[in-house]
C-alpha positions as a Markdown table, in Angstrom:
| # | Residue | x | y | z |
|---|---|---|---|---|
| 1 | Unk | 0.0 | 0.0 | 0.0 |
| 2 | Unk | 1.4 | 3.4 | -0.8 |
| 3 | Unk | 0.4 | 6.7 | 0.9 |
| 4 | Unk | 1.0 | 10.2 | -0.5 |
| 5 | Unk | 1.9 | 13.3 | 1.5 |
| 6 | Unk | 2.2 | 16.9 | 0.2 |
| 7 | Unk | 5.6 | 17.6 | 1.0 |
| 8 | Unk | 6.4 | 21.4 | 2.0 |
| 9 | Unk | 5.7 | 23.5 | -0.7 |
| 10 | Unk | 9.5 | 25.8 | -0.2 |
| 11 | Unk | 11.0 | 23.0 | -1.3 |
| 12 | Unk | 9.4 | 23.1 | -4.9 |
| 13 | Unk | 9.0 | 26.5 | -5.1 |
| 14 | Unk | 11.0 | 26.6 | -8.3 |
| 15 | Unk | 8.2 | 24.4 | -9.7 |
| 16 | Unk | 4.8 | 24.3 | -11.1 |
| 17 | Unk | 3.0 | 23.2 | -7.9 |
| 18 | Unk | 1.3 | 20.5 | -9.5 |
| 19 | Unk | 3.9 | 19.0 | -11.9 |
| 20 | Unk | 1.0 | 18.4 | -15.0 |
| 21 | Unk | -0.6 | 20.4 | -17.2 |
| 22 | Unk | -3.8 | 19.0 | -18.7 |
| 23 | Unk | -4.7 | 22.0 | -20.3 |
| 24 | Unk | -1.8 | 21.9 | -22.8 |
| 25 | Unk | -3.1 | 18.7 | -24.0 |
| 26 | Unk | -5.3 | 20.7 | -25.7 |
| 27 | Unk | -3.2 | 23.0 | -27.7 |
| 28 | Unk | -0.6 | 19.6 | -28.4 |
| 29 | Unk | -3.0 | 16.8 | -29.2 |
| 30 | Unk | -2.6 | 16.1 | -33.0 |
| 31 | Unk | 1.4 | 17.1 | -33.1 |
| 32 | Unk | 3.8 | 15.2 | -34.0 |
| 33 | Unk | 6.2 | 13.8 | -31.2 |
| 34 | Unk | 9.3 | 14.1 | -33.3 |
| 35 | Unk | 8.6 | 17.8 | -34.1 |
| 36 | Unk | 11.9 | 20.0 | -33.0 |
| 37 | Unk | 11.2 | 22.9 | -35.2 |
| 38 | Unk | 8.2 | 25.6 | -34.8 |
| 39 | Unk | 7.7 | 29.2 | -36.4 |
| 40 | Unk | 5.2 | 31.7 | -34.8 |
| 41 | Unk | 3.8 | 34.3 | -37.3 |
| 42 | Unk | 2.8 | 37.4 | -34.5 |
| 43 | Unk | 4.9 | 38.0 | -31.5 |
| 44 | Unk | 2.2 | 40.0 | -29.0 |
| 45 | Unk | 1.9 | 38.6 | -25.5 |
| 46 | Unk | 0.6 | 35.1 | -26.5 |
| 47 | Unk | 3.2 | 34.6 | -29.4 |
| 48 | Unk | 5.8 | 35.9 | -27.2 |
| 49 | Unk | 4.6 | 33.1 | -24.3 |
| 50 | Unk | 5.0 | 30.8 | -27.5 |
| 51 | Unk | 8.0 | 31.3 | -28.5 |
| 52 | Unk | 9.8 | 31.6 | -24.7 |
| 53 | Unk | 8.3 | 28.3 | -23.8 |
| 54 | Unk | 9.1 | 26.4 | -26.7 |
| 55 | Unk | 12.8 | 27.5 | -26.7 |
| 56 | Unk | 13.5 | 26.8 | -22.8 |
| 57 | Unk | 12.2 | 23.8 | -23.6 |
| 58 | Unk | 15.0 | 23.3 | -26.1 |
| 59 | Unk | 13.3 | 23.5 | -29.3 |
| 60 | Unk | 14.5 | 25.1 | -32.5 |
| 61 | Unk | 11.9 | 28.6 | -32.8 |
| 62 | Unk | 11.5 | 30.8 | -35.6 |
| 63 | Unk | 10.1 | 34.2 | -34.5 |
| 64 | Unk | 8.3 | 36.9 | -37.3 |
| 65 | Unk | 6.1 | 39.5 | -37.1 |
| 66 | Unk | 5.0 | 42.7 | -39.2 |
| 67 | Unk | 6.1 | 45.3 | -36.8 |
| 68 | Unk | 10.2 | 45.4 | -36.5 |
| 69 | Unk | 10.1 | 46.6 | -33.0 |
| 70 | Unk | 8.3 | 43.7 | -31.6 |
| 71 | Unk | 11.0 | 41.0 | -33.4 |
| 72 | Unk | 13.5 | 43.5 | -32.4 |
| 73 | Unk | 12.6 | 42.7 | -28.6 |
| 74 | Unk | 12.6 | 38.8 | -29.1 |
| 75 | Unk | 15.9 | 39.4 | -30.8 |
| 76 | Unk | 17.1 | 41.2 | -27.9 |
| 77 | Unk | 15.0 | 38.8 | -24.8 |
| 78 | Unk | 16.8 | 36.1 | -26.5 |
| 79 | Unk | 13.5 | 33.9 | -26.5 |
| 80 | Unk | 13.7 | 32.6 | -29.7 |
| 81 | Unk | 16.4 | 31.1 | -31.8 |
| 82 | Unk | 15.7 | 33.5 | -34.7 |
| 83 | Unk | 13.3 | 36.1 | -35.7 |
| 84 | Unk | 12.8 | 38.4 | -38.3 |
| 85 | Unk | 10.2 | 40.6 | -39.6 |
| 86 | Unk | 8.6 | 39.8 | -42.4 |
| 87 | Unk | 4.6 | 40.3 | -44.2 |
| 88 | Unk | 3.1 | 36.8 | -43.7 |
| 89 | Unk | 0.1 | 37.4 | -46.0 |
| 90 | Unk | 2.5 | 37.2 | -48.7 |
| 91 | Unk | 3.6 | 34.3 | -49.7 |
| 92 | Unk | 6.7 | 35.3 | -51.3 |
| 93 | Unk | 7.5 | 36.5 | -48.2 |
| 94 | Unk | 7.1 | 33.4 | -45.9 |
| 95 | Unk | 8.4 | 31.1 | -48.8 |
| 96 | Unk | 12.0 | 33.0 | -48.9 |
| 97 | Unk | 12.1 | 32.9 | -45.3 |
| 98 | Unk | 11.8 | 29.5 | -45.8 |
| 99 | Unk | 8.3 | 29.2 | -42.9 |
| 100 | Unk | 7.2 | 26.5 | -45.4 |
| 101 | Unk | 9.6 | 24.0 | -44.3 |
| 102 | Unk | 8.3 | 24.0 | -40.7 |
| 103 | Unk | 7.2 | 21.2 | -39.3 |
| 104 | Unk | 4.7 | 23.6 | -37.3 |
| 105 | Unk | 3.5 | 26.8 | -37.5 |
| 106 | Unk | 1.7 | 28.7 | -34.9 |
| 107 | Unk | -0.5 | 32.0 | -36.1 |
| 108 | Unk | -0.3 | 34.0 | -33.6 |
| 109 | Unk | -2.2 | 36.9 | -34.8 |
| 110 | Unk | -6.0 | 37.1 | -33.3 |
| 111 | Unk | -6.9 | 40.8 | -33.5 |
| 112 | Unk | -6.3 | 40.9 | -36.9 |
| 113 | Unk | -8.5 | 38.8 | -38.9 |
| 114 | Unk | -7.8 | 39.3 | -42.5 |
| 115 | Unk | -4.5 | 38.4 | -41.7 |
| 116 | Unk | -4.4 | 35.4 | -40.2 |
| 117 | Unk | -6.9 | 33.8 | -42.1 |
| 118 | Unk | -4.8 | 35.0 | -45.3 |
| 119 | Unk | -1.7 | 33.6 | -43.6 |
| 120 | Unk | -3.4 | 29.7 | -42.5 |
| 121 | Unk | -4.5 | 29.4 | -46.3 |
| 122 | Unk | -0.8 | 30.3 | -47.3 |
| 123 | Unk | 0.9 | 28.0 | -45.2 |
| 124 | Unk | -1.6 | 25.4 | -45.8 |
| 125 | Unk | -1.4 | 25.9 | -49.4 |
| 126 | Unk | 2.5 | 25.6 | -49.6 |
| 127 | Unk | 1.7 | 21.8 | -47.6 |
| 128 | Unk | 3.2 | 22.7 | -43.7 |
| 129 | Unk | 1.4 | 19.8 | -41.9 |
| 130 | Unk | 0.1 | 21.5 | -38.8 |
| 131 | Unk | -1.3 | 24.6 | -38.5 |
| 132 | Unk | -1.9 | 26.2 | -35.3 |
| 133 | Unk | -3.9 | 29.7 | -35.2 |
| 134 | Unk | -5.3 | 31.5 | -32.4 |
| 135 | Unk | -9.1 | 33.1 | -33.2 |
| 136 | Unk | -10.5 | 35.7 | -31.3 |
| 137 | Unk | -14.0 | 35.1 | -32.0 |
| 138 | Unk | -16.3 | 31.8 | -32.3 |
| 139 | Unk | -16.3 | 32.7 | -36.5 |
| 140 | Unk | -13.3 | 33.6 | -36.6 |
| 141 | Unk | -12.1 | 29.9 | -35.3 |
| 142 | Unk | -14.7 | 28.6 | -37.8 |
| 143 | Unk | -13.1 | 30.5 | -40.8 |
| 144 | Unk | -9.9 | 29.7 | -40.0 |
| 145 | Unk | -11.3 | 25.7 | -40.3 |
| 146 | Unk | -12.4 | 26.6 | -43.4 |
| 147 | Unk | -9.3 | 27.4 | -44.3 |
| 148 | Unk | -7.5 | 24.6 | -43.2 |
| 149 | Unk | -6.0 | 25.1 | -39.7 |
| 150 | Unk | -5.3 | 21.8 | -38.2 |
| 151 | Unk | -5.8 | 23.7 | -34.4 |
| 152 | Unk | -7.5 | 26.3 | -33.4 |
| 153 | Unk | -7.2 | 27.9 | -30.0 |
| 154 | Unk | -9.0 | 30.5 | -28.0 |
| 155 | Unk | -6.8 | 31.7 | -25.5 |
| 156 | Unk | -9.0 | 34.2 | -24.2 |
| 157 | Unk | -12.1 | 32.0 | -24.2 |
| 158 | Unk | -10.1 | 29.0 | -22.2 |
| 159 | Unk | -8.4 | 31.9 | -19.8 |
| 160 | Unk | -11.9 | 33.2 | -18.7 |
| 161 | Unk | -13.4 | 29.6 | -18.1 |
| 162 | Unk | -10.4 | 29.1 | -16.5 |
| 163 | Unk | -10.6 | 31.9 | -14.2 |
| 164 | Unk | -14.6 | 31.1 | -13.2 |
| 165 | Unk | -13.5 | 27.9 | -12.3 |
| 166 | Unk | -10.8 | 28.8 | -10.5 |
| 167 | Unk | -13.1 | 31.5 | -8.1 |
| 168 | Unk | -15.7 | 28.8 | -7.9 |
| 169 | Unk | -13.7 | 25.6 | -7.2 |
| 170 | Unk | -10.2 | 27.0 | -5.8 |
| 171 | Unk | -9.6 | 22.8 | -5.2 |
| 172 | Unk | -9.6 | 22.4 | -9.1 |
| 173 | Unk | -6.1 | 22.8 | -10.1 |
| 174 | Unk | -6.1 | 21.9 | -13.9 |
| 175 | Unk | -9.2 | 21.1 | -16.1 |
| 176 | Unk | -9.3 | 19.3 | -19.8 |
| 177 | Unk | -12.9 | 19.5 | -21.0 |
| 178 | Unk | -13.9 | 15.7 | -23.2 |
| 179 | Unk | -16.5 | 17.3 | -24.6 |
| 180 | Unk | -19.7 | 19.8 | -23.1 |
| 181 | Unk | -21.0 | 17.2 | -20.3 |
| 182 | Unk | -17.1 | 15.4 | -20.0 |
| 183 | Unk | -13.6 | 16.7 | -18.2 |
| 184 | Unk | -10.7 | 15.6 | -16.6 |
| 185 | Unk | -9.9 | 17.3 | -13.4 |
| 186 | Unk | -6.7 | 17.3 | -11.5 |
| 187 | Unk | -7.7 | 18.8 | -8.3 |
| 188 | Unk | -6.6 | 19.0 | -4.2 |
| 189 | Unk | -7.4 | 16.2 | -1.7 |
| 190 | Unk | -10.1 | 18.1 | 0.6 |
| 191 | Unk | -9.3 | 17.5 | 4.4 |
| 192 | Unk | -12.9 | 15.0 | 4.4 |
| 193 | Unk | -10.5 | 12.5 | 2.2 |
| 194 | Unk | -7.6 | 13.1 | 4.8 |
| 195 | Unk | -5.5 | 9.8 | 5.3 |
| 196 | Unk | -8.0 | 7.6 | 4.0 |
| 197 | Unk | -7.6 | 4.7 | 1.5 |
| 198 | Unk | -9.9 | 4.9 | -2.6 |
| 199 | Unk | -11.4 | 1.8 | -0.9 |
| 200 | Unk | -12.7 | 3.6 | 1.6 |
| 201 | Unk | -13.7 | 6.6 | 0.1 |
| 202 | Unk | -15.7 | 4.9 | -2.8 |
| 203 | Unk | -15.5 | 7.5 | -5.0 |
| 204 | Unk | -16.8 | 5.8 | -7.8 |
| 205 | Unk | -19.5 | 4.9 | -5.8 |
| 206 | Unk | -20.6 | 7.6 | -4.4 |
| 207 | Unk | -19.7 | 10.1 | -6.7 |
| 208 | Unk | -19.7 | 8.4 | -10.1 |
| 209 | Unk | -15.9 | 9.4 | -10.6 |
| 210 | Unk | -13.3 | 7.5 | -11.7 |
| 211 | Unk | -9.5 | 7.9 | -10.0 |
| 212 | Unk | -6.9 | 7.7 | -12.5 |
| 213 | Unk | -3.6 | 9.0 | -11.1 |
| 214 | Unk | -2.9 | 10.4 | -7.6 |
| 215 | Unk | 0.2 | 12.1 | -6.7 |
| 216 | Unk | 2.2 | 14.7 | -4.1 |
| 217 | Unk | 3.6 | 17.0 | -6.5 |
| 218 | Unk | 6.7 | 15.6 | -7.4 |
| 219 | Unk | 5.3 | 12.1 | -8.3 |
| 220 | Unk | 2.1 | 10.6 | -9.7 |
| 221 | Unk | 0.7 | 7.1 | -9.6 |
| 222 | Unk | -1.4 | 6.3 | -12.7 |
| 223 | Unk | -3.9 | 3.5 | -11.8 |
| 224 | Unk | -3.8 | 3.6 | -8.2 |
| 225 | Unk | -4.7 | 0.8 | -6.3 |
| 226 | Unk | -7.8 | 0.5 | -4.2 |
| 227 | Unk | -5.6 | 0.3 | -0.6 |
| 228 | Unk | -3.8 | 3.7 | -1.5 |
| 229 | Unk | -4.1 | 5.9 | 0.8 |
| 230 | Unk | -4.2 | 10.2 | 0.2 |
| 231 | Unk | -4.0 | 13.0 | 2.6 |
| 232 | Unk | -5.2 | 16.3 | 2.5 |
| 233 | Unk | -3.4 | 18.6 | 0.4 |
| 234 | Unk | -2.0 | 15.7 | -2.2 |
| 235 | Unk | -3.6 | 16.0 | -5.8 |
| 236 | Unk | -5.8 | 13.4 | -7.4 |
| 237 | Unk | -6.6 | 13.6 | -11.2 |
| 238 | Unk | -10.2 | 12.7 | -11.8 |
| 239 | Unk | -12.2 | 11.4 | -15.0 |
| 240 | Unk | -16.0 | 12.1 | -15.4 |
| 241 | Unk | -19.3 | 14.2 | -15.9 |
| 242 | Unk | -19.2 | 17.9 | -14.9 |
| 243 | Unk | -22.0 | 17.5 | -12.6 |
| 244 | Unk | -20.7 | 14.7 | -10.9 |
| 245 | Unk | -17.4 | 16.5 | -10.3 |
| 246 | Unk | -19.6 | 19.5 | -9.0 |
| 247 | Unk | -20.7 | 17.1 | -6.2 |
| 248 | Unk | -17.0 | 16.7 | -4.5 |
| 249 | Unk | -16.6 | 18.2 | -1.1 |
| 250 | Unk | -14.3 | 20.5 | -2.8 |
């Protein structure tokens, strides 16, 4: 039997508390494992969080953008391996810059939708396999389909749900939505599950959940056995229906 205790929190302080990130399944379901190399066309706030994250995480980042200051001030942040600016509704333009060999491409340009629905077409057009564009707006997302965009994400839209959920249920630490009625939750052990084994809690039984990894921050057990025991504090990722979820003691 294995028990799981929150250790204390100064010494991961460095860390993300909770280690996972369901959310980003989201945004990286449908890429390739073996992709090293990404371009992101727009470097406001969310390209700029694009293109730092992908190259601390050791990938191979192409930066551009219409406005010269902005790819000025990757060049000079260092968050990318290169960047230059460049007028991606031409495709002249992302062809000599050579964004069609990517492997990905992520349009990062949501307030301006002529622009990146011009650009998706031309970089699905030229054959880059995935496509990633941000919409602003429910038909916005829907044109940019039309156009071929493998992805499209609503960063806004996902930050505000987010948010509510996070005022409402504090416990719920990260949330993949299945579909409307469907999620998977990673959330805190509330002090009612404190030191107590699944078997005892019945959670599927009471609650119509299913338990499919528990963990302490630093590790998680996928599959945990019936005599594991949690304590308060610990996380527990969670599959099933909203309204069941709505009914933990969370």
């Amino acid at each position: 039997m294995e028990s799981f205790k929150k250790d204390h929190p100064e010494k991961h302080h460095h860390k993300k508390p909770w280690g996972i990130s369901l959310r980003s399944l989201n945004f990286l379901d449908g890429l390739r494992r073996d992709h090293r190399q990404f371009a992101v066309i727009g470097l406001g706030r969310f390209g700029r969080a694009v293109c730092e994250t992908l190259h601390k995480l050791g990938y191979d980042v192409m930066g551009t953008d219409i406005d010269e200051k902005l790819v000025a001030q990757v060049i000079t942040d260092r968050i990318a391996s290169t960047a230059i600016q460049l007028d991606s509704t031409k495709p002249i333009a992302l062809r000599e810059a050579g964004l069609f060999e990517f492997d990905t491409v992520i349009v990062a340009i949501g307030n301006y939708i002529e622009e990146s629905i011009i650009t998706t077409l031309n970089l699905k057009e030229a054959g880059v396999h995935c496509v990633v564009a941000k919409a602003s707006t429910e038909i916005h997302g829907k044109l940019l389909k039309r156009v071929g965009a493998d992805i499209v994400i609503f960063p806004e839209y996902e930050a505000g749900c987010d948010l509510a959920y996070t005022l409402t249920k504090p416990a719920i630490l990260e949330r993949l939505d299945l579909d409307q009625e469907n999620s998977i939750v990673e959330v805190r052990v509330p002090e009612e599950f404190d030191n107590k084994s699944l078997a005892e809690l019945q959670i599927r039984a009471r609650f119509g959940l299913n338990v499919i990894a528990i963990g302490d921050g630093e590790r998680y057990k996928i599959n945990p056995n019936p005599q594991d025991r949690i304590h308060k504090g610990c996380a527990m990722v969670i599959m099933g229906s909203n309204k069941d979820i709505q009914r933990l003691p969370i």
